[in-house]
N, C-alpha and C positions, 0 to 999 in steps of 0.2 A: 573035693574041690581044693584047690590049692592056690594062696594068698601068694605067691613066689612073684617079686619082680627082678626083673633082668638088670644090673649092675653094669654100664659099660665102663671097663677100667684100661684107661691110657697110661701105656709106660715109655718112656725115652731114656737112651742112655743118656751119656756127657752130655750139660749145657754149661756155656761160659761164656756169659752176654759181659763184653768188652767193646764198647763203641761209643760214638758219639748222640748217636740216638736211640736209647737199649730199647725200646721199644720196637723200632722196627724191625729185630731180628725175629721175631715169630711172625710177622706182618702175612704170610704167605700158609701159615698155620693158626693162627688162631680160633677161625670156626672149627677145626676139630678140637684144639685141647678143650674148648669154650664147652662142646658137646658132650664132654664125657662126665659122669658121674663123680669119678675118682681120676685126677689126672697126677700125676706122679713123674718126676726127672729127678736125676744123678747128677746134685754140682757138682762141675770142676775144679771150682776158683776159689781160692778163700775172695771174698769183698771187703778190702783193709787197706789203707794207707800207709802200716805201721808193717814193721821187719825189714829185712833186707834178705836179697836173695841167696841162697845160701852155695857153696861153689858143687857140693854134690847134685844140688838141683838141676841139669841139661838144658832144661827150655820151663823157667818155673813159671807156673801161674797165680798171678794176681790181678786184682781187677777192683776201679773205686767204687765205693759203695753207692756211687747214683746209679751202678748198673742190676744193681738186687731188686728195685719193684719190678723192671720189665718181667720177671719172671712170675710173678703172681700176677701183674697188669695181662699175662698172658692165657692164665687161667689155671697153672698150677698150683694143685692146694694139696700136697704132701711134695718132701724135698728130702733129699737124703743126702748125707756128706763122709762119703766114705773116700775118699779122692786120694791115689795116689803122687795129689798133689799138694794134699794140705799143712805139711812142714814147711811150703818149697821157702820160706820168707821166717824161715825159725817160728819159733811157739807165739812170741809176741804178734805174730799176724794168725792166727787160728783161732 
């Protein structure tokens, strides 16, 4: 006999909630991240007021820090920050 329960584990690439109302950007997913055991996403954005954007950065990403609960208010509980964007605003934003 075997005790084994089934794990459902949700992964997404890039999120980068930048909006006026951060919540609503998963409004259309939330009962599946909500369902999953383990839900896991890849920030984009550093969330910081502070830096300035740096002239190597193209299209750099920053985002204020009211838009960081939407992502846990979404149901993601592991986050990872490996972002080929996270210099974009020099060290002081990171």
């Amino acid at each position: 006999m075997s005790d084994q329960k089934t794990i459902y584990l949700l992964a997404v690439g890039d999120v980068c909630v930048n909006r006026e109302d951060p919540d609503s950007m998963f409004n259309h997913v939330v009962p599946t991240i909500k369902s999953a055991d383990i839900a896991f996403c890849q920030l984009e954005t550093n969330y910081t007021e502070k830096g300035s954007p740096l002239p190597q950065a193209r299209v750099p990403g920053r985002a204020h820090p009211r838009n960081a609960p939407a992502i846990k208010n979404a149901g993601f509980n592991v986050v990872s920050f490996a972002s080929n964007h996270a210099l974009d605003c020099g060290a002081e934003a990171s």
